[in-house]
C-alpha positions as CSV (number, residue, x, y, z in Angstrom):
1,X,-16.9,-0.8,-30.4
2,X,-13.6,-0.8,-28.3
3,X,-14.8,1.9,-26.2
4,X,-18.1,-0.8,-25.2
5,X,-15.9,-3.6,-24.2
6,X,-13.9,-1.5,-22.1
7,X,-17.3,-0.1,-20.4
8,X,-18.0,-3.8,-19.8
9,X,-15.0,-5.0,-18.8
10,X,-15.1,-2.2,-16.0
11,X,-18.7,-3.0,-15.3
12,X,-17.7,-6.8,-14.6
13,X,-14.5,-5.8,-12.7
14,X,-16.2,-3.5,-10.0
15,X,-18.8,-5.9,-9.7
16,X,-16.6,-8.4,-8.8
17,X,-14.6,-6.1,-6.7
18,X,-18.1,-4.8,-4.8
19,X,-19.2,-8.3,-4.2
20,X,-16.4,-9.5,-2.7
21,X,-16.2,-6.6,-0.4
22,X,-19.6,-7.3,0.7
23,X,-19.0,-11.2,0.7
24,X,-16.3,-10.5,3.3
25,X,-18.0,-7.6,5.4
26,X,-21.1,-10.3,5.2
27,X,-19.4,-13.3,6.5
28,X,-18.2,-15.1,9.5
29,X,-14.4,-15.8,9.4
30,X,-12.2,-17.7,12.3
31,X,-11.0,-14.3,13.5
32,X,-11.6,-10.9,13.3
33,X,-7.8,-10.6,11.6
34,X,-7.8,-12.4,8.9
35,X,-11.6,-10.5,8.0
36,X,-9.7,-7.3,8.6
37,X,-6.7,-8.5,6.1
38,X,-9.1,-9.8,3.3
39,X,-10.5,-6.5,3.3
40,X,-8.1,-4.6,3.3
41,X,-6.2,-6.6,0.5
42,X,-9.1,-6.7,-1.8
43,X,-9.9,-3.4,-1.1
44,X,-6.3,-1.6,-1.7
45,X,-5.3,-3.8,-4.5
46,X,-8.5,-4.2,-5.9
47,X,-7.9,-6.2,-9.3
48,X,-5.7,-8.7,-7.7
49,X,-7.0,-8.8,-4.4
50,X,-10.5,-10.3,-5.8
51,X,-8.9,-12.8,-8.2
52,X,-7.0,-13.8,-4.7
53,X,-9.9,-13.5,-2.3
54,X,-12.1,-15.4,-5.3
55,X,-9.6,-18.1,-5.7
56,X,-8.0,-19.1,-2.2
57,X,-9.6,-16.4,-0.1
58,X,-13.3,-18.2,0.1
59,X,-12.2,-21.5,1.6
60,X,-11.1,-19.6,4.9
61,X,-14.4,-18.6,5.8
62,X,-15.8,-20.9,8.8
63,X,-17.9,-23.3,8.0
64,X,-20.8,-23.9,10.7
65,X,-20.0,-25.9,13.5
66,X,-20.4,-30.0,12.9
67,X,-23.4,-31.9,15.0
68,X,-23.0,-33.9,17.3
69,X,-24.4,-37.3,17.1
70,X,-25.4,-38.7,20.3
């Protein structure tokens, strides 16, 4: 029983870890640096670099630009 919940718990965590790699590959950020330091964060640290990218890292993607009412 141990030895399933530690197959799952690896499951979830390079799930996690693969979709925030392709989460930041995938998006637009407001430079090409701070794409090229999320990745490389979550993917050298990879445990605490998707709880970080997951928790604070998200809001720093751009958002689309705002209309202009005329």
């Amino acid at each position: 029983m141990f030895i399933f919940l530690l197959i799952a718990l690896g499951v979830v965590l390079f799930g996690s870890w693969l979709y925030a790699i392709i989460e930041i590959i995938s998006d637009d950020y407001k430079s090409d640096t701070d794409k090229l330091l999320w990745f490389l964060l979550v993917f050298f640290l990879p445990f605490v670099g998707t709880i970080v990218y997951f928790l604070i890292g998200r809001d720093k993607v751009s958002l689309p630009p705002e209309k202009e009412y005329v």
